[in-house]
C-alpha positions in Angstrom: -29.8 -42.5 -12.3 -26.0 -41.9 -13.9 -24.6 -45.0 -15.9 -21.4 -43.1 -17.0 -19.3 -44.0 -14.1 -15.6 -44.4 -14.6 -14.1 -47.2 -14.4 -10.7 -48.6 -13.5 -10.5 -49.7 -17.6 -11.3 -45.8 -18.5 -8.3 -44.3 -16.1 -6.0 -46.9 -17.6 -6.7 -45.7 -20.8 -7.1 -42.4 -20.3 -10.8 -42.3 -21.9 -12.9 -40.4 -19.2 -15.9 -39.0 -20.0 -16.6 -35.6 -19.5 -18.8 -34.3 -16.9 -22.0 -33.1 -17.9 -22.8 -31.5 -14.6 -19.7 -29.5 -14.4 -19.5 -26.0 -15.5 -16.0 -26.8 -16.6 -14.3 -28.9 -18.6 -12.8 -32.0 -16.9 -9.4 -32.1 -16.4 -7.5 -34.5 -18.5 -6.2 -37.6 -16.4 -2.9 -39.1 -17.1 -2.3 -42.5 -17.6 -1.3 -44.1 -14.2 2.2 -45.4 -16.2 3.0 -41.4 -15.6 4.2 -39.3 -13.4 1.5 -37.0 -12.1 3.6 -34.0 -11.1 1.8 -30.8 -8.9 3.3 -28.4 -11.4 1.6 -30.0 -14.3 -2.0 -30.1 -12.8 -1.1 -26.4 -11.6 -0.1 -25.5 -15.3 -4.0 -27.1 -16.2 -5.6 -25.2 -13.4 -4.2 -21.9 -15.1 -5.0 -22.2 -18.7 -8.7 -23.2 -17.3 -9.0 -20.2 -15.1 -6.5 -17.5 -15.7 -8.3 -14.5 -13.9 -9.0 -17.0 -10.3 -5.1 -17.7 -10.5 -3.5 -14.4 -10.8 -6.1 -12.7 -8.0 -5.2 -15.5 -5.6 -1.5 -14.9 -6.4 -2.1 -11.0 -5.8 -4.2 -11.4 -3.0 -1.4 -13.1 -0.9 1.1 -10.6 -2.3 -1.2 -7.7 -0.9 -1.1 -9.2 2.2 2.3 -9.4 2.9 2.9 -5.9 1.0 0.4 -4.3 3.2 2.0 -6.3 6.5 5.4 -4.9 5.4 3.5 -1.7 5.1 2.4 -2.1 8.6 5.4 -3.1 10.3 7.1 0.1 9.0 4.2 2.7 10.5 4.7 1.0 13.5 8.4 1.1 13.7 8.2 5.1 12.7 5.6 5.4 15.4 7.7 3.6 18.4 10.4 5.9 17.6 11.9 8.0 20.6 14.4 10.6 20.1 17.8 9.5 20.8 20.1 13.0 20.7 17.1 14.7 23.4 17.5 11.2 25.7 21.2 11.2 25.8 22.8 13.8 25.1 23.6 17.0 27.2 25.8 20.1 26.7 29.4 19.9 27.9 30.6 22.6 29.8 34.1 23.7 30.5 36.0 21.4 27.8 39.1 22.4 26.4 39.1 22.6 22.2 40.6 19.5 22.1 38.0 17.7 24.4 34.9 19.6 22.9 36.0 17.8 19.5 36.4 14.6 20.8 33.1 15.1 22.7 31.5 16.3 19.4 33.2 12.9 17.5 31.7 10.9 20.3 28.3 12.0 19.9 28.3 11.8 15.7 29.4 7.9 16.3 26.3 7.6 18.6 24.2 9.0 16.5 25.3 7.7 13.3 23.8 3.9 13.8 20.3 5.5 14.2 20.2 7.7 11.1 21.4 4.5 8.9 18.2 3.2 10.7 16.3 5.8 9.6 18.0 5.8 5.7 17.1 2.4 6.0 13.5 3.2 6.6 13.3 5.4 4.2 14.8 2.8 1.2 12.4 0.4 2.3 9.4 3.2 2.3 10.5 3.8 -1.2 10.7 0.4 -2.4 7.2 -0.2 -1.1 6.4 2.5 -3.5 7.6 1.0 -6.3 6.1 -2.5 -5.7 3.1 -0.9 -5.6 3.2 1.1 -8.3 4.5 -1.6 -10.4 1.6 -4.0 -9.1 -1.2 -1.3 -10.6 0.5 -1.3 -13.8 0.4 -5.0 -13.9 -3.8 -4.9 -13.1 -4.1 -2.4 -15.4 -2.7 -4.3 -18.2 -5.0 -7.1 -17.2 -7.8 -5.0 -16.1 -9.6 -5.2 -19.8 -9.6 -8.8 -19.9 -10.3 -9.9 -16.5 -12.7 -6.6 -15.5 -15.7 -9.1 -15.4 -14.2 -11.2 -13.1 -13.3 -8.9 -10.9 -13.0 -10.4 -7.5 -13.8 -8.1 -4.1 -12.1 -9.8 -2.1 -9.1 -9.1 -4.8 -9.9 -5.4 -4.8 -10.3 -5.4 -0.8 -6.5 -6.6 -0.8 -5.6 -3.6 -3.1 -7.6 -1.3 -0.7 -5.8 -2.3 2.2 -2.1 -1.7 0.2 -3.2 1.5 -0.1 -4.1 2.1 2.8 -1.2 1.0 4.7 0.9 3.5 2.6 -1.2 6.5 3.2 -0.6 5.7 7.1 3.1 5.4 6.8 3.3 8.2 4.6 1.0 10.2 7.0 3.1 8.7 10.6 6.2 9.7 9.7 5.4 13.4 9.2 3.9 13.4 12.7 7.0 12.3 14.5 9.1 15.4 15.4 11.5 13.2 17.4 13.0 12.1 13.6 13.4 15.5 12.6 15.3 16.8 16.1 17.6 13.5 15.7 18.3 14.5 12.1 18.6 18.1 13.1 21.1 17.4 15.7 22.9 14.9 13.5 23.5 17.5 10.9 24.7 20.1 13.0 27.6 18.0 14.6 28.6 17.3 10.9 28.7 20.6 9.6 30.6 21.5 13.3 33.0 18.7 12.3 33.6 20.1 8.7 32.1 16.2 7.4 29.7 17.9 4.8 28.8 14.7 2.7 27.2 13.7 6.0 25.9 16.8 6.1 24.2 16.2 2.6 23.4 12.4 3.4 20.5 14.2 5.8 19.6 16.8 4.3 17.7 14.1 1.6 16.2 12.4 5.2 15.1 15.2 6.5 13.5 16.2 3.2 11.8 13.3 3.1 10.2 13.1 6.5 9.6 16.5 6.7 7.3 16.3 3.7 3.9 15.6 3.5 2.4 12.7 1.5 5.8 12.1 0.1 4.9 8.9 -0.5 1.7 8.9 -2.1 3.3 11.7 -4.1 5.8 9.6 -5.5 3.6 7.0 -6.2 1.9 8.8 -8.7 4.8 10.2 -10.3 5.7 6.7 -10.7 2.3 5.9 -12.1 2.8 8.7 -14.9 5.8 6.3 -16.5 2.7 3.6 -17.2 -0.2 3.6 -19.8 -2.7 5.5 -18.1 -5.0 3.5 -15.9 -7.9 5.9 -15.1 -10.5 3.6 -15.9 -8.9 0.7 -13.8 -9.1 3.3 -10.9 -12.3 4.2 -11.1 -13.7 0.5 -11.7 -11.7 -0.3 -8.5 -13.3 3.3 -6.4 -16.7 2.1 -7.4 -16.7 -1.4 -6.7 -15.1 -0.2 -3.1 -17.8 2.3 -2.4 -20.5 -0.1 -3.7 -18.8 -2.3 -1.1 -18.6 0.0 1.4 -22.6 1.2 0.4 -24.4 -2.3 0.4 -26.9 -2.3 2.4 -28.5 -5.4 4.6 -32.3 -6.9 4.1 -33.3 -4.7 6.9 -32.1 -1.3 5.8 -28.9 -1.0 7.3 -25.3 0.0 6.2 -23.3 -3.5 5.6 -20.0 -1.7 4.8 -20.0 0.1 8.3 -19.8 -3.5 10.2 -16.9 -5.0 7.4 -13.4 -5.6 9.4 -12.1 -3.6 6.2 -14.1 -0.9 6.8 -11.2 1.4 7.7 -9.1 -0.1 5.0 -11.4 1.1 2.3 -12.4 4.5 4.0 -7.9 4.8 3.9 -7.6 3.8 0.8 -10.2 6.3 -0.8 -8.2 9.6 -0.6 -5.1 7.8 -2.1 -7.7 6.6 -5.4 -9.0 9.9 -5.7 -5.5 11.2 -5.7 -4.1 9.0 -8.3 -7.7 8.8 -10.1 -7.5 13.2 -10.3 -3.5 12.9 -11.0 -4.5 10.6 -14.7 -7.6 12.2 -15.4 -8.8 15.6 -14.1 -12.3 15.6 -15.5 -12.7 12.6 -13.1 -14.2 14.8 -10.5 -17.4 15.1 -12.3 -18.3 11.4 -12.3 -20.6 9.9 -9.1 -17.9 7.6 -7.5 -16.2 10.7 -6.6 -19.0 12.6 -5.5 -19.8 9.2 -3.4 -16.2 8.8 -1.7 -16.0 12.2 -0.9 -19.3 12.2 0.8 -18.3 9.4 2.7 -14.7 11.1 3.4 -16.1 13.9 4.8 -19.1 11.7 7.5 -15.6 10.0 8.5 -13.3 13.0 9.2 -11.1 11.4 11.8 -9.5 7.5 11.4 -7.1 5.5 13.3 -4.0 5.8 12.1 -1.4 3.7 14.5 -1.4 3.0 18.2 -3.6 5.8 20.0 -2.6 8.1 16.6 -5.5 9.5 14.4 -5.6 11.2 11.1 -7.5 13.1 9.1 -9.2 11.6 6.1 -9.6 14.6 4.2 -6.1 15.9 4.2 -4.3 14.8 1.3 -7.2 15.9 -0.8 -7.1 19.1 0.5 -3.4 19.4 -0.9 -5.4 19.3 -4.2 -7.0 23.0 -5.4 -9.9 21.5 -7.0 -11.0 19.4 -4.6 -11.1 21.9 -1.9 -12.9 24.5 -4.9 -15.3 21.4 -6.0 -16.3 19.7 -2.8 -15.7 22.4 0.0 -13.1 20.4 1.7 -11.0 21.4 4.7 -8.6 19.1 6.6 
């Protein structure tokens, strides 16, 4: 029976015992003549566990990076062309009219492409958040590896993913590229040529494939390299993916993240091949791919698909290596 209770004498003073049980040091109480503020026990919480504190911190931040993610696939998807809807050729307009006409339709117009600039900024500064947050676990990575948390990694696998399907759903829409199209070609009719220039980067941009994963790891290539942090976080997702139940059966195919992870793959092995090409040879690899390739169709958004194999197969050696084909 315990005889080390605290008592009221002990709080006063400020004298408690420590906690035998606890796997932890007790916190240290403050005298009741001060002021117990919630950012000084929050301050006492992160010296004692440093690791638990940033991966809650980055787990939230995932979440609402790979929501933001979300909402812009699914605002690129619901797109509907606005110059095919609207717009018809005039016929039997004098000079003067056709130009007004012309002007008319460029002031139309001109609100959706500043959506779709818009868009595009916002694609690009999810980019750089992300590529930013992978520099910031990689200079942890070292100290924290042991604590890695999946539930941490699951939120990085999901950020991934999210920007593979944005950078995958806007290539699909061709109503972007016939608005741009058409938007270019009644600037250049009206002799406005910076407008004319102002598309030419949007259309570049959607026209492109995995112009965002692309950039991502040119942005990557600024940091200290990181290809072991990659690979810890591919194995520990395939391991994930992998486990198996007490009666045989594949665990990772039943997870709510399953797709997640399976998105989230091609984009690792990407980056992963990008820092280190003599990363092809180790088993993680070999394991994602195989998975990759039992998996050759995923949802992408609304009744969308995509194929899980087709940024790899942008990649020389993977196609060579693994026999790959989109």
């Amino acid at each position: 029976m315990r005889t080390d209770y605290v008592s009221f004498n002990d709080v006063q003073q400020g004298t408690v015992p420590a906690d035998p049980l606890l796997s932890m040091p007790a916190l240290p109480v403050t005298s009741l003549k001060e002021e117990v503020t919630e950012s000084a026990l929050h301050s006492q919480v992160h010296q004692l566990l440093p690791g638990a504190h940033y991966r809650c911190q980055m787990r939230n931040f995932n979440a609402d990076l790979g929501a933001k993610l979300r909402g812009i696939s699914g605002r690129i998807y619901s797109h509907r062309s606005v110059s095919k809807a609207f717009f018809r050729h005039a016929k039997g307009l004098s000079p003067e009219e056709k130009q007004a006409f012309i002007q008319a339709k460029l002031g139309t117009m001109e609100q959706e492409i500043k959506w779709l600039y818009d868009t595009y900024t916002e694609l690009v500064g999810c980019g750089k958040t992300v590529a930013s947050s992978l520099d910031d676990l990689n200079a942890k990575w070292a100290q924290w590896r042991a604590e890695s948390s999946v539930q941490h990694l699951l939120s990085v696998a999901e950020v991934l993913a999210e920007l593979h399907c944005a950078d995958i759903v806007k290539g699909t829409k061709l109503s972007i590229q016939a608005d741009i199209n058409a938007f270019q070609d009644l600037a250049v009719a009206l002799q406005q040529w910076e407008l004319s220039e102002y598309t030419e980067e949007l259309s570049g941009f959607y026209r492109s494939s995995f112009a965002g994963v692309k950039s991502l790891q040119q942005r990557l290539e600024r940091y200290q390299k990181m290809d072991e942090m990659l690979y810890s976080v591919l194995s520990t997702l395939m391991d994930v993916y992998e486990a198996r139940g007490p009666r045989g059966g594949a665990l990772g195919k039943l997870l709510p993240h399953r797709h997640a992870i399976l998105k989230s793959l091609p984009v690792l092995l990407y980056l992963l091949h990008a820092q280190n090409g003599k990363s092809l040879e180790r088993k993680a690899v070999a394991r994602a791919v195989a998975v990759l390739k039992k998996n050759p169709v995923l949802p992408l958004v609304g009744d969308a698909w995509m194929s899980s194999l087709g940024l790899l197969s942008t990649i020389e050696e993977f196609e060579t290596k693994f026999r790959i084909r989109a």
